[in-house]
C-alpha positions in Angstrom: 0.5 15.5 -13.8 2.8 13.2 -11.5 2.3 13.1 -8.1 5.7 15.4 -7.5 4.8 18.0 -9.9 1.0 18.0 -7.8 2.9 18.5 -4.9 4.9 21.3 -6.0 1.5 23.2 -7.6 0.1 22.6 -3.6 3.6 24.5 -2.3 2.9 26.9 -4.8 -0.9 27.3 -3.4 0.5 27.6 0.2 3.1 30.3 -0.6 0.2 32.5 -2.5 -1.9 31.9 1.1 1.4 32.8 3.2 1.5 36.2 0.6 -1.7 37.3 1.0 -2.7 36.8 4.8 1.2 37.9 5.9 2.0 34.6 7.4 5.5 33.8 7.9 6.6 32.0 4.7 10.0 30.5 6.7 7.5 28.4 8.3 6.7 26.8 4.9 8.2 23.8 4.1 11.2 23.1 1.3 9.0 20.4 -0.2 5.6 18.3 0.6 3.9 15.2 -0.5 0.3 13.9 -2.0 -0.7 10.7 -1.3 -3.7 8.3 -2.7 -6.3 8.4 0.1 -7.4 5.3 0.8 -11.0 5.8 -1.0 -11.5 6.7 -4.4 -14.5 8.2 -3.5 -12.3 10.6 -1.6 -10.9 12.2 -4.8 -7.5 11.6 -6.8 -5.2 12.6 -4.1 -4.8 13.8 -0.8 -2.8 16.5 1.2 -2.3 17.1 4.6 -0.2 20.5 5.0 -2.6 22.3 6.6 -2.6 20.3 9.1 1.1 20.5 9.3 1.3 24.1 9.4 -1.7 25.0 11.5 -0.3 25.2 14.8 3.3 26.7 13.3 1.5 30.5 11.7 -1.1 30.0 14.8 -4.3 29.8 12.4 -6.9 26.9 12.8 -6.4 24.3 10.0 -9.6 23.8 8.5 -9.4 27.7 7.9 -6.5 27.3 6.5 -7.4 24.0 4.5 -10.2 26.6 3.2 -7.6 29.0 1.9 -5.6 26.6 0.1 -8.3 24.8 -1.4 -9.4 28.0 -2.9 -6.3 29.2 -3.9 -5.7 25.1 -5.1 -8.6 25.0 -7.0 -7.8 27.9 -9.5 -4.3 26.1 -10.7 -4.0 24.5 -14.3 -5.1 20.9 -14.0 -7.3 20.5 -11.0 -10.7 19.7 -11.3 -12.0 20.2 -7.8 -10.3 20.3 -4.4 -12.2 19.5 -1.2 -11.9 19.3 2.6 -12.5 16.5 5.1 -12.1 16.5 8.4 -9.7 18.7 10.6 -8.3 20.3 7.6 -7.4 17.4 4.5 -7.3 18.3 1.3 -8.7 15.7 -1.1 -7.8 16.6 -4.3 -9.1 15.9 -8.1 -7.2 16.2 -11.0 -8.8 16.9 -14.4 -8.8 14.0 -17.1 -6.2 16.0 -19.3 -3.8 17.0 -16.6 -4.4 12.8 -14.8 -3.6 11.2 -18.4 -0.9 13.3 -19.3 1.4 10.8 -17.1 1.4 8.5 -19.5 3.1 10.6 -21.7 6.0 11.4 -18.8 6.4 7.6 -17.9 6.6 6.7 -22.1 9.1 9.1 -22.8 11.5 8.7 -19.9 10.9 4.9 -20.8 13.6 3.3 -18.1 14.2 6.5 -16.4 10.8 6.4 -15.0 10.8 5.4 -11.2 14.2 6.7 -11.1 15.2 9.7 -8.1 17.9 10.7 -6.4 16.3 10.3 -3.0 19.6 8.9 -1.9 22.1 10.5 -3.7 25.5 10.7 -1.8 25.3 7.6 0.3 27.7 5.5 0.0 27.1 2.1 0.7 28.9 -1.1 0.6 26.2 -4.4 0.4 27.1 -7.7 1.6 25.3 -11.1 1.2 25.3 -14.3 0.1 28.7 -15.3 1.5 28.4 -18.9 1.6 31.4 -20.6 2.7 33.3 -22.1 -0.4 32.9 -25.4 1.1 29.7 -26.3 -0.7 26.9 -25.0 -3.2 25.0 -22.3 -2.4 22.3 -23.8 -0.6 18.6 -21.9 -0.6 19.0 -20.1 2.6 21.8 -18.3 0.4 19.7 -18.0 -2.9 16.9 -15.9 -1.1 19.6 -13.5 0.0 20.9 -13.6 -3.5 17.7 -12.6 -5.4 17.2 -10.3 -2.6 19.9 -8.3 -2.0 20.8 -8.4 -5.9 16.9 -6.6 -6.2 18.0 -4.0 -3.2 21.5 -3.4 -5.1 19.4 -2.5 -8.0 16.5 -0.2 -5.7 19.5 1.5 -3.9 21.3 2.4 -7.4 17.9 3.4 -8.6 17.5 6.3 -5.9 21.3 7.4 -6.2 23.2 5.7 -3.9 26.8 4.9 -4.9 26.7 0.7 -3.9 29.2 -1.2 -4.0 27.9 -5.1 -3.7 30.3 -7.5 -1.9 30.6 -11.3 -1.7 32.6 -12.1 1.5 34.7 -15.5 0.4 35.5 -17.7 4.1 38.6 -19.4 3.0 40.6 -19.2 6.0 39.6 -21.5 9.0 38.6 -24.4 10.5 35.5 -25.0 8.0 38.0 -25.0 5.1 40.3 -27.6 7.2 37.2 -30.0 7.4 36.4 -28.9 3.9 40.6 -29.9 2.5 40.3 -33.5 4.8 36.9 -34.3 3.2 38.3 -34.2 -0.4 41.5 -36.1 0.5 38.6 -39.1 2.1 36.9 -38.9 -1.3 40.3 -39.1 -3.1 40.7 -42.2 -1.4 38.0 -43.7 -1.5 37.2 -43.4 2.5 34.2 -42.0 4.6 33.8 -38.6 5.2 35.6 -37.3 8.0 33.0 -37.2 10.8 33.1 -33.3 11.2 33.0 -33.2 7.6 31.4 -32.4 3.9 29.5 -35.2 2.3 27.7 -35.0 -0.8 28.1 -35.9 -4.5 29.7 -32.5 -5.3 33.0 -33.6 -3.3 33.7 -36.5 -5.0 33.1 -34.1 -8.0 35.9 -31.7 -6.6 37.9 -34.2 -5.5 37.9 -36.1 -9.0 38.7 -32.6 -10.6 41.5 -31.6 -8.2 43.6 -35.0 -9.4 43.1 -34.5 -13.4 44.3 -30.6 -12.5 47.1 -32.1 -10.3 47.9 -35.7 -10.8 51.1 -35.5 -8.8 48.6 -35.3 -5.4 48.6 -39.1 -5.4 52.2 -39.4 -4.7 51.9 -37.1 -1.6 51.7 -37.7 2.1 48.7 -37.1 3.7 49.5 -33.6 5.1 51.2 -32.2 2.2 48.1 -34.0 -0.4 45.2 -32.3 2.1 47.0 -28.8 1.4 46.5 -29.4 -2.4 43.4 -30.2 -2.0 42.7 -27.3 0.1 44.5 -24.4 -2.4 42.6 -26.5 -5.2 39.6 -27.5 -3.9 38.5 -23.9 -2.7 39.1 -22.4 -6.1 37.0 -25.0 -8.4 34.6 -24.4 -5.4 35.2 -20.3 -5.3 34.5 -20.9 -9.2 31.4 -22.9 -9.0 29.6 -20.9 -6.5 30.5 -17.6 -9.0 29.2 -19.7 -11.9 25.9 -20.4 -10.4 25.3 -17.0 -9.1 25.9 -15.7 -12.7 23.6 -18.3 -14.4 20.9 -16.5 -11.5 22.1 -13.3 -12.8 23.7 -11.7 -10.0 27.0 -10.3 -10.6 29.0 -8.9 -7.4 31.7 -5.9 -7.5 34.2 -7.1 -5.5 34.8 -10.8 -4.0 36.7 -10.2 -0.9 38.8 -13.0 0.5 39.1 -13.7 4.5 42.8 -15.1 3.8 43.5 -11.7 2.1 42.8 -10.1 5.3 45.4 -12.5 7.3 48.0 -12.1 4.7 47.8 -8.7 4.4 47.9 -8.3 8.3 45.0 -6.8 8.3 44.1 -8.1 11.4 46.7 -6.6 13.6 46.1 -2.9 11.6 42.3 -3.6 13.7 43.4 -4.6 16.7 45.9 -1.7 17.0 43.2 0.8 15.9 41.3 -0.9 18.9 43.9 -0.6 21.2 43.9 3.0 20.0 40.5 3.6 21.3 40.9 1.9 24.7 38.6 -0.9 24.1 40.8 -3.6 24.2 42.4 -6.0 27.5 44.0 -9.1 28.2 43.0 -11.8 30.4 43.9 -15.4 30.8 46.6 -14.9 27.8 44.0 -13.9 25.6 43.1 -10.6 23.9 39.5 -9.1 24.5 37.3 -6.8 22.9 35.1 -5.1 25.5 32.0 -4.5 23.9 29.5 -4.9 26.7 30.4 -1.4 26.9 28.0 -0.7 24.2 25.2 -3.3 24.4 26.8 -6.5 23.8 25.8 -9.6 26.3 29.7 -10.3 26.7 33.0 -9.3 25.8 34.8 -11.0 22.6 38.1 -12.6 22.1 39.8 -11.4 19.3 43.1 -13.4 19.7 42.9 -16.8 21.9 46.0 -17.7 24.2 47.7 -19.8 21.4 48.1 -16.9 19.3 45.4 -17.9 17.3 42.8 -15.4 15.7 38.7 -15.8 16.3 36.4 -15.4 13.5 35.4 -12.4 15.1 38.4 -10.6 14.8 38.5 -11.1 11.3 34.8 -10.1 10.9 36.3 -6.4 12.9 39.6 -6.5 10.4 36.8 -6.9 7.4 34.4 -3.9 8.7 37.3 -1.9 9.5 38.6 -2.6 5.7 34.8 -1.4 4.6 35.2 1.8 6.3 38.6 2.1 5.0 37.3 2.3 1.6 35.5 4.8 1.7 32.0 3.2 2.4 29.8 5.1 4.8 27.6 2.7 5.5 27.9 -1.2 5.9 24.9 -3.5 4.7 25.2 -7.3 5.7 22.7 -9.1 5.3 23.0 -12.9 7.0 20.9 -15.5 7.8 18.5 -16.9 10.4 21.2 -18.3 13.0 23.2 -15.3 12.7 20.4 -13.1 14.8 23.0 -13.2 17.8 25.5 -11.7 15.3 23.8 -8.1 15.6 24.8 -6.8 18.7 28.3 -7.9 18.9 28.5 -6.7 15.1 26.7 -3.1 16.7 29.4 -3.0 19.6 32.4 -3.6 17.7 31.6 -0.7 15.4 31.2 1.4 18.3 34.6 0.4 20.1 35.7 1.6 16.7 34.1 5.0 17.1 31.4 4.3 14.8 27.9 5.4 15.0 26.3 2.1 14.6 22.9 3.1 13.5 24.5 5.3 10.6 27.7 3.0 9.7 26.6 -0.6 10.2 23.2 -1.8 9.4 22.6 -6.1 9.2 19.2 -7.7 7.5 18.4 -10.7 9.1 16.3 -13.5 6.8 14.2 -16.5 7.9 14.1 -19.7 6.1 12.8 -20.8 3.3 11.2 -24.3 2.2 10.9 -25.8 -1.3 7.8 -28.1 -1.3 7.0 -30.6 -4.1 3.3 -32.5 -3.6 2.8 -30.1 -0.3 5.8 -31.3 1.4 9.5 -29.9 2.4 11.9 -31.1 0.5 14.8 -31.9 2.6 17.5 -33.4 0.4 19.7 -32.3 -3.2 20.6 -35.1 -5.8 24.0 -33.0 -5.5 24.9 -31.1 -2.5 23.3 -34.7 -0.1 22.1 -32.6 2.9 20.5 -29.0 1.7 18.5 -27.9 -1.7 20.9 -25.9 -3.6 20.3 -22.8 -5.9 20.3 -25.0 -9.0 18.1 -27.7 -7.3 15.5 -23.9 -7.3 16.3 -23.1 -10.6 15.7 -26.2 -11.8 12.4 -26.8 -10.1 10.7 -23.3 -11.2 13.4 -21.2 -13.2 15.5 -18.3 -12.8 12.7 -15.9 -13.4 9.7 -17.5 -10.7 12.7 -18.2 -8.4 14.3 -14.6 -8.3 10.4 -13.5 -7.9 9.3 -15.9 -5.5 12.2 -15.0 -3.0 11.9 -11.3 -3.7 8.1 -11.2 -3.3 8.3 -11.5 1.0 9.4 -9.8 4.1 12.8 -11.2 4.4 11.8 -11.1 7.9 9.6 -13.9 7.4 10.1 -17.4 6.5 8.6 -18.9 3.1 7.3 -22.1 1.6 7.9 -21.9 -2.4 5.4 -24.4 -3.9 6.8 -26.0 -7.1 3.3 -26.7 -8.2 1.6 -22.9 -8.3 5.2 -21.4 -9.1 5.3 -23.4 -12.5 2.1 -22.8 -13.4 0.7 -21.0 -16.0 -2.4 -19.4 -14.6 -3.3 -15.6 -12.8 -2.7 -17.2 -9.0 0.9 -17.7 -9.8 2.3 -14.2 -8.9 5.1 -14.3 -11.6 2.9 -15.1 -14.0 -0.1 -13.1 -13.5 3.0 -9.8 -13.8 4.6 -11.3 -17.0 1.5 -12.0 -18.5 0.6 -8.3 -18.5 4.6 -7.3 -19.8 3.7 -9.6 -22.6 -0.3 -8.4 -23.1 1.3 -4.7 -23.5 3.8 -5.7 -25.7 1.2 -8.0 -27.8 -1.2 -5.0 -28.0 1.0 -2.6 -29.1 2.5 -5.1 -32.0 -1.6 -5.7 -33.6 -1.6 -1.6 -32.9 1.0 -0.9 -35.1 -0.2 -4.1 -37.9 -3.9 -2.0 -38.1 -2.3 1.3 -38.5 -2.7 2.5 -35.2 0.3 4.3 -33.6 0.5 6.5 -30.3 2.2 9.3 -33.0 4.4 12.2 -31.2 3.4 14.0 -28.0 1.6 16.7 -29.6 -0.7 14.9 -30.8 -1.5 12.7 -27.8 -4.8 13.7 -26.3 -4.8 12.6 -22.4 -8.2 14.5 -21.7 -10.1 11.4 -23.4 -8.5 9.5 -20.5 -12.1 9.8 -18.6 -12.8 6.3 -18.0 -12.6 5.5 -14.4 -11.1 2.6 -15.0 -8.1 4.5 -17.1 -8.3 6.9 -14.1 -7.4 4.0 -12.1 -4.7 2.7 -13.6 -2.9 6.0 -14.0 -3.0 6.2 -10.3 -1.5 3.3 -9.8 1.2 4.1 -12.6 1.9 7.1 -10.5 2.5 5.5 -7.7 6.0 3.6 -8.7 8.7 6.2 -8.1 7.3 6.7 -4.4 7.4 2.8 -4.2 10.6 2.6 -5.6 12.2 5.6 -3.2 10.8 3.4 0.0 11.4 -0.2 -1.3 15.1 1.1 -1.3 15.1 3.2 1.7 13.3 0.8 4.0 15.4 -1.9 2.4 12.1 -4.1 1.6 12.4 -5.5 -2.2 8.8 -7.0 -1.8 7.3 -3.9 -2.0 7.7 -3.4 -5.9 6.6 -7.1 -6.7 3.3 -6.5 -4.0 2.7 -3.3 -6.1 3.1 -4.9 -9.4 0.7 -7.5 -8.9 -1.7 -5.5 -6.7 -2.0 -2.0 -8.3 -0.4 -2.4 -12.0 -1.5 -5.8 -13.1 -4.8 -5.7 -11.6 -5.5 -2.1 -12.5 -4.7 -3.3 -16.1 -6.5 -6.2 -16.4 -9.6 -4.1 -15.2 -8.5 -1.5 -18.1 -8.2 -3.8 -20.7 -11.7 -5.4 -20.2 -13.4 -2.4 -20.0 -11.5 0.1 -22.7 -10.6 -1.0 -26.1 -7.5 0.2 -26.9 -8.1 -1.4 -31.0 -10.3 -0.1 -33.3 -12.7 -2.9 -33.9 -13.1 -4.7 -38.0 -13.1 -1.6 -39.8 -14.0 1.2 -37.0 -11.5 4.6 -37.7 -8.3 4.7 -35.9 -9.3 7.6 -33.3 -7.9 10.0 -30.8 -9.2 7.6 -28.0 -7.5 4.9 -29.1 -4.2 6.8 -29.8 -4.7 7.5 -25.7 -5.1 4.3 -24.8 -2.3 3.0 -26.7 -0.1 5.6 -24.7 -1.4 4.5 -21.6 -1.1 0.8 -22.6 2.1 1.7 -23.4 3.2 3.2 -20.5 1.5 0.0 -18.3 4.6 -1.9 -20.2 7.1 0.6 -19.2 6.1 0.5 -15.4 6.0 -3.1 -15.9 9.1 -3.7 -17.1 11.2 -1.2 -15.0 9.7 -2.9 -11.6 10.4 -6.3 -12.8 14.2 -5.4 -14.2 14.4 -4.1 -10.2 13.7 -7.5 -9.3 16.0 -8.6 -11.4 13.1 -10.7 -13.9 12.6 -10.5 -17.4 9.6 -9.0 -19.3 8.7 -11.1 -21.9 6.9 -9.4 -25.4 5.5 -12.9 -25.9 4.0 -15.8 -23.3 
């Protein structure tokens, strides 16, 4: 029995009570929960309805606790219900209805963990955006393996997301970026406000084999070469890495794109429209301090020119325009200050900015090799870049390393533990039960022993407690899953995977054989305990394809 289809027998018990005292049934909920009290000892799982609608039908709750745990007790499948307390129910499931989950998780194989919790949203996810004026450094790569794992979470409880990378080529950063190839070209210093690094000279080099004829240019007309040129191989590089780290966007959205198209002025007029705009000192203003923000924003200097932040409104406004209800961006450290212009802007638009814009925030992160930071790439000169990661602990212990913590807080990623091949490295201690599953169910099926079909599985010999334990924890997933996505917290699936599946497992497997030993009979016990093994693999593999790691068959 999952914890959903528990939770619709206790609605069920609740409506018979409601029935038979002449309570008002509209007072009973639509749906209700069971949760895993916090001690075992406490029983299987725990509800707290009576509690809820005590003061609502005007009847004390541990009387009413009483009346549902009688009626409770009587349905298919419970063992024993008790109450605690002002009016819990603590509830215990017998071992056939408990083990019959690991039949539900084997046969929806992938589909287990899967709801529609947030079906009909529809919800456009930024991040990454690094500038194409260098590789993505690590700062990026956590938001990569991160927001690639909440794509995945969001899509797994029904929301329609569409993932964007948000391509800077129009500005003064790709000016610096253009003047800093030409100096390489030439042999000269970087430009003082410029890009240094191995990876220009690289460009640079590339840009002249694609377009020979640069050398014979002046310097203005040579720089704009290099600029059209330079941002592409660039644009290309950052989308090759990114794929090699196996995260794949929808839509790469380019700032010029919003210039060209004039998508700028379409903002500002819509702006205007809504009487949040005003000039001052030649310039054009955005007044947002009438919804929170410290200041009001230029969107257009006195020169005419544009401000990054009017492109940023033309870009949100583009968003909306599409038909996404809801903006995600999710931006690093030094972009904190970012959140309540971003906030006001969407309200001069006549946004709600709690429903239509929401922006993730992430701290830093630190590579250490030998217990210290390490500060500079063979490539990129000045930052550690995603392939400087990669390259230190793979794609897999990377993706899992940045996914496994609050983006809230900063990190330090240890080469040393995150390469090796022991139960403290968190990667490895989950992987090594993907590939103990897989291993035990290949020497099942060598001595004869198969799960067979459904009808013959027999989950009532699922009695251990340590079995009892790890089909708890198996049931737990699709309510991690639903708030992983909705509180927008990744690290919730890789905590749970290490802390409730892997260890529950390990404790399983040292304690239950699931093989029949030299020439012992195959037997109905084992048959369970290959389901349940079984099932262990699917939870396993399902939470780790969230996080976008593999799940090896063989370590």
């Amino acid at each position: 029995m999952t914890p959903a289809e528990l939770a619709s027998v206790v609605l069920a018990a609740a409506h018979a009570v409601f029935e038979q005292r002449g309570l008002d049934r509209g007072a009973l909920p639509g749906s209700t929960v069971v949760e895993r009290p916090r001690s075992p000892e406490h029983g299987d799982y725990a509800s707290t309805l009576a509690l809820q609608l005590s003061k609502k039908v005007g009847v004390p709750p541990r009387e009413l606790a009483a009346a549902l745990a009688d009626e409770l007790s009587r349905a298919a499948g419970v063992k024993s219900v008790e109450i605690a307390g002002p009016g819990f129910l603590n509830i215990r499931l017998d071992a056939a209805a408990a083990g019959q989950l690991a039949r539900v998780i084997v046969e929806a194989g992938a589909e287990y963990g899967r709801s529609e919790r947030l079906a009909g949203e529809k919800i456009n996810l930024e991040f990454v955006s690094a500038n194409p004026t260098g590789p993505v450094h690590i700062g990026g790569v956590r938001w990569a393996a991160v927001g690639d794992a909440l794509s995945r979470l969001l899509r797994a409880t029904g929301a329609d997301v569409g993932t964007e990378y948000y391509f800077n080529d129009a500005g003064s950063q790709i000016d610096r970026f253009a003047r800093s190839l030409l100096a390489a070209a030439k042999g000269e210093p970087a430009p003082e406000d410029g890009y240094g690094g191995a990876y220009i000279a690289e460009i640079a080099s590339e840009v002249q084999a694609r377009r020979p004829e640069v050398r014979t240019l002046d310097d203005a007309a040579a720089q704009e070469v290099f600029r059209v040129e330079g941002v592409a191989l660039m644009f290309d590089e950052i989308r090759s890495s990114l794929r090699d780290f196996g995260v794949e966007f929808d839509t790469y959205f380019n700032e010029k794109d919003l210039h060209d198209r004039g998508e700028l002025d379409l903002a500002l007029n819509r702006l205007r429209q809504q009487g949040h705009l005003y000039e001052s000192e030649g310039a054009t203003w955005l007044r947002t301090t009438d919804f929170g923000d410290d200041k009001d924003r230029v969107l257009r200097k006195s020169n005419g020119e544009w401000t990054y932040f009017a492109a940023d409104c033309a870009y949100y406004l583009d968003k909306r325009e599409r038909g996404f209800e809801r903006v995600v961006i999710m931006l690093g450290a030094d972009h904190h200050g970012y959140i309540g212009r971003m906030k006001a802007m969407a309200a001069c638009f006549g946004d709600d900015p709690e429903r239509n814009l929401e922006i993730l925030i992430g701290q830093l992160v630190n590579l250490l090799r030998d217990g210290a930071p390490m500060r500079m790439s063979k490539r990129a000169g000045t930052v550690i870049t995603l392939e400087d990661l990669v390259e230190a602990i793979g794609v897999d212990a990377s993706r899992y390393a940045l996914a496994r913590y609050s983006s809230d807080s900063p990190i330090d990623i240890d080469i040393e533990l995150w390469t090796r091949a022991t139960r403290d490295n968190p990667v490895y201690y989950v992987q090594y039960v993907a590939a103990r599953t897989a291993g035990v169910a290949r020497n099942a099926a060598e001595v004869g022993l198969v799960p067979g079909d459904g009808d013959a599985f027999r989950p009532e010999l699922l009695d251990h407690e340590k079995e009892n334990e790890l089909l708890k924890a198996l049931a737990e997933f699709p309510a991690v899953v639903a708030t992983a996505a909705e509180l927008r917290e990744p690290h919730r699936v890789a905590r749970y995977l290490e802390e409730s599946v892997a260890a529950s497992y390990h404790r399983f497997y040292d304690n239950c054989r699931v093989l029949p030993l030299g020439d012992e009979e195959v037997t109905d016990l084992h048959r369970a305990r290959l389901w349940l093994n079984n099932a262990t693999r699917t939870v396993i593999a399902n939470g780790l394809h969230l996080l976008g790691v593999s799940a090896p068959e063989r370590m």
